[in-house]
N, C-alpha and C positions, 0 to 999 in steps of 0.2 A: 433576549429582546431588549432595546435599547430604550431608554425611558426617557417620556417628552422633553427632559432636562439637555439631552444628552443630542438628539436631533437638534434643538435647538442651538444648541451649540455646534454642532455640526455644519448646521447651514451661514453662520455668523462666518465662521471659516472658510465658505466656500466666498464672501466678499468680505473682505479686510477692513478693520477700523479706519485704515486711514483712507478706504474709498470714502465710509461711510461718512467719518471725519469732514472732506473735500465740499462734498455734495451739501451737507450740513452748511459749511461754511458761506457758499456761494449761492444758497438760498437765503441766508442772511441779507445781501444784497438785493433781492427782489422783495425782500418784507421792506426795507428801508424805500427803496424806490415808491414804494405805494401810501407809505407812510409821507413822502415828504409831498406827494400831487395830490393828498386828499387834505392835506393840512394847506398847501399854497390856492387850493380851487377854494374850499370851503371858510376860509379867512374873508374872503372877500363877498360875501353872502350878506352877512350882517343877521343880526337874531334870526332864527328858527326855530319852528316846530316840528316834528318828525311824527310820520302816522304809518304806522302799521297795521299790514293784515294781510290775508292769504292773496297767494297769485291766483288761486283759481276761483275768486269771484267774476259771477256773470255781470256782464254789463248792465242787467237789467236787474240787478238781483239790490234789494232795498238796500245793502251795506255798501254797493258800491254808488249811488248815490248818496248815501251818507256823506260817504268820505270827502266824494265830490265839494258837496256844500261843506265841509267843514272846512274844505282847503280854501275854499272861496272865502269864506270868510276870517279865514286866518289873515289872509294878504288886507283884507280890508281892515285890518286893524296892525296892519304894518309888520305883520313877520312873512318871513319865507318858510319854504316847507321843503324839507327835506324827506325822499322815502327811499325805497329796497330798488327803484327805476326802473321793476318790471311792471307785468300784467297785473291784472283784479284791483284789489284794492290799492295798489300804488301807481297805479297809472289814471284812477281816478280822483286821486288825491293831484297827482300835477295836473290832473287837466283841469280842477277845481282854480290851484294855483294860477294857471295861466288864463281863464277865463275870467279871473279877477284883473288879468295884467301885472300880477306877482313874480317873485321871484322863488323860483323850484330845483331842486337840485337831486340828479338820482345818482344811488351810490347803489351800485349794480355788483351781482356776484355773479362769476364765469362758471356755470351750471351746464349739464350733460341735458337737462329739458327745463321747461318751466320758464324758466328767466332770461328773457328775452328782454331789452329795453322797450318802454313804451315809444309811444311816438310824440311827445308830449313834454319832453325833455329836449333844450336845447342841447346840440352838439358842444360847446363845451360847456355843460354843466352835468353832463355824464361823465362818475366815472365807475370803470369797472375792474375792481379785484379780484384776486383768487384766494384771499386770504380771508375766512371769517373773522377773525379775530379784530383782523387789522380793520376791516369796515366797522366794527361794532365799535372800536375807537372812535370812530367818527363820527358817529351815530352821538356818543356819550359827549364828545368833547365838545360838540359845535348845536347842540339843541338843547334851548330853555325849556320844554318839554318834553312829553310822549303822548300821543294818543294813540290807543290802541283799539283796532276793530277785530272783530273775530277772523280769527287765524289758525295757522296749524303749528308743526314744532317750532319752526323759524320765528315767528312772532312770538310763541312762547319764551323759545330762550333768548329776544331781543330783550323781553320784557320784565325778565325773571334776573338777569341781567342788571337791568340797572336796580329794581329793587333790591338785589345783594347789597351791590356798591353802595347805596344811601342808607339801606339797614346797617353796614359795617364803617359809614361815614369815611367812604374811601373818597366820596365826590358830595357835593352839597346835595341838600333836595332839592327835587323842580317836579312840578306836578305831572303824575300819569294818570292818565284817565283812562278809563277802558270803557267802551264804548258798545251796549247793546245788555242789559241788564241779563236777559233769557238767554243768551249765549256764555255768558261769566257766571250766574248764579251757580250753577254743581261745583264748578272748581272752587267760588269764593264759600262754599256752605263746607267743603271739607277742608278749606286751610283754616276755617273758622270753629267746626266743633272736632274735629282730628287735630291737628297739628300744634292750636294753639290749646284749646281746652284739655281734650286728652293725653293728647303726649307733652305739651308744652314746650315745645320746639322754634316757638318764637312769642315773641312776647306781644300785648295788647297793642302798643304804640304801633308795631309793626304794621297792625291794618289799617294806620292811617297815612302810609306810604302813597297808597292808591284810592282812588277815586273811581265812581260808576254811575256815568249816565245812558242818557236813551237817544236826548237829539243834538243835532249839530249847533244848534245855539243854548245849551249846557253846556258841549266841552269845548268849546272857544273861550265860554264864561269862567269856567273853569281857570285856562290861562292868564285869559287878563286880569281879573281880579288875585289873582298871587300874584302878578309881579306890581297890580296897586299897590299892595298892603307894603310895598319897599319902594315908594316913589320912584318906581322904574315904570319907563316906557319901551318899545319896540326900538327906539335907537339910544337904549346904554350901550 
């Protein structure tokens, strides 16, 4: 009987390093293409703040009015808002945006369900990848913030995400907020007495990466007061 080492290898044979090689190579080219239309779209934006949360909030359901007003008021104090360009909470987030008469931008992923563009996003300020990675770039490099509403894996690891990068100070800090106390609490009670008290897997400072409010006029407050405290406005 042939051992899983051994089929392995076997199937490797039946297509060639240098297919594999080829196909590697000229998917390099589709990462760069995506790389250089969300760097040339999102340049031109000016400061943002980015909000995240699940696609499958209801319209009527209280976070996705949250998000609404928080977009709303982001624009009223001079940033744009940048989200995921689908359904739930990001399409309430632009329509926040555009009912202020702000600037919004969706960075949309080519998804099998779920993630459809909202309607709430101009034609060009959509765009849409096939590359997680390469959207999460985007996400990191062109947003003075995060706020985050309750969500599922995907807002998890947008969010989990940048807290790495600024715990390993790969990227500066910029404030995340997480937004709905009673949706955050179970997670924030065991990275607080698991991870950091009993296994000690990240240090005290670490939990001051994030931040956790309840309404829309906290985590707007949030933003603008950290970038007072560096005499910055909405158009550094």
């Amino acid at each position: 009987m042939e051992k899983p080492a051994d089929l392995i290898k076997d199937a490797f044979e039946q297509k060639t390093w240098n297919e594999i090689h080829t196909t590697d190579s000229w998917r390099v080219f589709k990462i760069i293409s995506e790389l250089v239309e969300g760097f040339e779209k999102l340049a031109r934006i000016g400061p943002c703040v980015s909000i995240f949360g699940s696609a499958r909030t209801h319209y009527n359901d209280k976070y996705y009015k949250l998000s609404e007003e928080i977009a709303y008021r982001l624009v009223q104090n001079g940033y744009g808002v940048i989200t995921g360009g689908g359904p739930g909470i990001m399409e309430a987030a632009n329509k926040g945006a555009a009912r202020g008469n702000g600037k919004s931008v969706g960075i949309n992923i080519d998804l099998p369900f779920e993630q459809k563009p909202n309607p709430y996003i101009d034609g060009d300020k959509l765009i849409t990848f096939d590359h997680f990675f390469v959207r999460k770039v985007m996400f990191m490099k062109y947003s003075q913030g995060f706020i985050v509403l309750p969500g599922g894996f995907g807002t998890f690891d947008e969010l989990f995400e940048a807290i790495t990068l600024i715990q390993t100070r790969k990227i500066g800090k910029f404030p995340i907020i997480l937004v709905g106390t009673k949706y955050w609490q179970g997670l924030l009670s065991w990275i607080e007495e698991t991870m950091l008290e009993e296994e000690h897997n990240i240090s005290p400072q670490d939990l001051d990466i994030f931040k956790v409010v309840d309404t829309a006029e906290e985590a707007v407050d949030q933003i603008v007061n950290f970038y007072s405290r560096y005499l910055l406005s909405p158009n550094f």
